[in-house]
Residue, then its C-alpha position, 0 to 999 in steps of 0.5 A: x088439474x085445479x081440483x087436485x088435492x093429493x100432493x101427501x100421495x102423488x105430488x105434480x106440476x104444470x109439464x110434469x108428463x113431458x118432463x118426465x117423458x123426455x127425461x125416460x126418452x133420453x135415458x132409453x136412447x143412451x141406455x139403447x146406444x150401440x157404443x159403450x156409454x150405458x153404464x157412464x150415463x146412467x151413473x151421471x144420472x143417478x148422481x145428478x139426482x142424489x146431487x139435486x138432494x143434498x142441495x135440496x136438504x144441504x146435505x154435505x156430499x157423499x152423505x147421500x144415496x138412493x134406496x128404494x124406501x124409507x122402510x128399506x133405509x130404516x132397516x139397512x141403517x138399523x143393521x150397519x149400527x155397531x154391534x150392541x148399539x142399541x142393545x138394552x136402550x130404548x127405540x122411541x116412536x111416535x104413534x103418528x109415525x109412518x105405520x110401515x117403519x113402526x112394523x119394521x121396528x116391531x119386527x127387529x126389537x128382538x133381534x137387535x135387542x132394544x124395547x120400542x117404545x111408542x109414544x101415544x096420542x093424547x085423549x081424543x087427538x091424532x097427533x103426537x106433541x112435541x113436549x110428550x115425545x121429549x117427557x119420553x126421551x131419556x138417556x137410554x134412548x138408543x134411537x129415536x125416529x122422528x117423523x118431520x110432518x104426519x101422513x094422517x094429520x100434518x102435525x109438524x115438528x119442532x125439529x130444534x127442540x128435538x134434535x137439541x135434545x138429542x144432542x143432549x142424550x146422545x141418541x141417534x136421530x133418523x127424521x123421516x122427510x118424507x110429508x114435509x120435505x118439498x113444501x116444508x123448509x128443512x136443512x140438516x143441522x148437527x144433531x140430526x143423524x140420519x134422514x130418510x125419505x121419498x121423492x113421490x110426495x112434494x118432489x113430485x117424483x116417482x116410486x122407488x126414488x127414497x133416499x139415505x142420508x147419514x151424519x159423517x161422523x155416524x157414517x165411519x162406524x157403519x158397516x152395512x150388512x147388505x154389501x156388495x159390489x157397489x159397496x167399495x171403494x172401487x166397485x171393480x175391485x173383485x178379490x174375493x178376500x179384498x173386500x172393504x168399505x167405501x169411505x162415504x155414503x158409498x159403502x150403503x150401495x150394494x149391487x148393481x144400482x137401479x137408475x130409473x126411479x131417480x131419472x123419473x125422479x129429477x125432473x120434480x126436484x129440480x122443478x122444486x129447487x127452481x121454483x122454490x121450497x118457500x114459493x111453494x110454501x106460501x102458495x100452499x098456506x094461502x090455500x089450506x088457509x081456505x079449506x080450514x076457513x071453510x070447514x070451520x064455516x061447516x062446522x066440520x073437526x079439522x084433526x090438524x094443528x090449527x096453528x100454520x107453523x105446527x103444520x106441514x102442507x096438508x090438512x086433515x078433516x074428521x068425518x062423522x064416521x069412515x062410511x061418510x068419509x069414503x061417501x065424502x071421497x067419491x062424491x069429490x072425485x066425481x065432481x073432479x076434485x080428488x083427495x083421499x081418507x084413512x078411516x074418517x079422516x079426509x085428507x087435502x093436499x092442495x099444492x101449486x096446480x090447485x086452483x081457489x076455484x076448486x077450494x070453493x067447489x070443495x065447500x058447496x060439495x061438502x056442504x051436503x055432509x054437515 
């Protein structure tokens, strides 16, 4: 797999078919047993994975559990606010969010009562600088939704200037991980309220595996309108009366939890937590640093920060036109190397089964499209 370039879509390893394999085998046959362990092994399973999780990010325990996506993390988060929260404030977005949670934001600004407020690119770029999303970023910002590393250009974001900053106007702070955590270096620190995101990128996992995580003190005041069982202290505690709140991140669980996702799930993490996020990382570097030596050989725009600190483990890289994007795009996956485009942007991702082998076809099959 020396030509894969899509660790933004679907991140891999070597052995990551017999991992995963294994680790569904072993589920399936617990989950198959004739006794009556189903259940204890597959809440261990779910839990080894939130685990995994909180060292991967030093997250504190019971601060961390698994949702379906970062759309449905945002919008349980948004709901389980106090009442008023963010009514009146600001909701502030970066126009190089990920467009699923801005068309969540649009859709509940009127029930919750807050202005969204997108801030823009500048003239002719495609991401979003840190110093204009802090120029927007007042005290009436009720939320504001961070994104750590861009899906379309891999702009990276100063995390201690914007978390400094909300600190200072007392807004809560979500930072959606999901391009960045895995290749990325990225630690809860105080100041940072709530992370989302997935395990499908450079965790290298499965769909359906997204996580949430919530500041303790934030966590007390939540009380999640999507509840059930799973959602208490005691999930067995069954007084229809009775009901109350888990003390931690429990009380975001609701009904009977899914557990395949994270089982597909763990064998990524882990291999990226032995591995090593800076291993991995440095690895990445020397790669993007070819592909952006050879598209400037080409005389092609590179849309990503130029500069290796302001960017995550892609690169994007502008075509004349969509048509010659997509054109672009299937003449590399016929010549085995595989990336994709939005629009006229070509976006490559190359990661730890990349080959420098596939970085120099890349350029005499692009050559073609100066």
């Amino acid at each position: 797999m020396s030509g894969y370039f899509l660790y933004h879509s679907i991140g891999t390893f070597s052995g990551k078919d017999a991992a995963m394999a294994e680790a569904l085998r072993d589920f399936s046959s617990a989950w198959s047993a004739e006794d009556d362990n189903q259940w204890p092994t597959a809440l261990a399973a779910r839990q080894s994975f939130i685990n995994a999780w909180e060292r991967l990010i030093g997250a504190p325990s019971g601060s961390l559990t698994v949702t379906e996506n970062v759309t449905l993390a945002l919008y349980t988060l948004i709901g389980s606010l106090p009442s008023g929260r963010l009514r009146g404030k600001r909701v502030l977005v970066a126009q190089d969010c990920f467009p699923s949670l801005h068309f969540l934001l649009n859709g509940l600004s009127g029930r919750f009562g807050f202005t969204l407020e997108t801030v823009p690119f500048r003239q002719g770029e495609f991401f979003v600088h840190d110093e204009d999303f802090l120029a927007r970023w007042n005290e009436d910002v009720g939320l504001a939704l961070v994104t750590f590393v861009s899906s379309t250009t891999s702009k990276k974001v100063d995390i201690d200037a914007l978390r400094n900053q909300s600190k200072r106007m007392g807004s809560i702070m979500v930072v959606d991980v999901t391009q960045g955590v895995g290749i990325a270096p990225f630690a809860v620190s105080e100041g940072i309220d709530v992370v989302i995101g997935s395990s499908l990128k450079w965790l290298c996992g499965a769909s359906g595996a997204g996580v949430l995580q919530i500041e303790p003190s934030l966590l007390a005041q939540c009380e999640p309108e999507l509840r059930g069982w799973f959602s208490q202290p005691n999930p067995f505690s069954w007084g229809l009366d009775d009901f109350s709140y888990a003390p931690d991140v429990r009380r975001f669980d609701h009904g009977t939890p899914a557990v395949l996702a994270s089982v597909a799930s763990q064998p990524g993490i882990e291999f990226v937590l032995e591995t090593g996020v800076e291993t991995l990382a440095t690895r990445n570097r020397q790669l993007v640093s070819s592909i952006v030596e050879m598209a400037q050989a080409l005389e092609m725009p590179i849309v990503s920060p130029l500069d290796a600190a302001q960017r995550g483990g892609s690169i994007m890289i502008q075509a004349s036109s969509p048509e010659v994007a997509t054109q672009i795009q299937k003449k590399l996956k016929a010549e085995g190397l595989f990336c994709d485009n939005r629009g006229a942007i070509i976006r490559f991702s190359p990661g730890i089964v990349t080959g420098e082998d596939a970085v120099a076809h890349l350029g005499a099959v692009m050559q073609e499209f100066r």
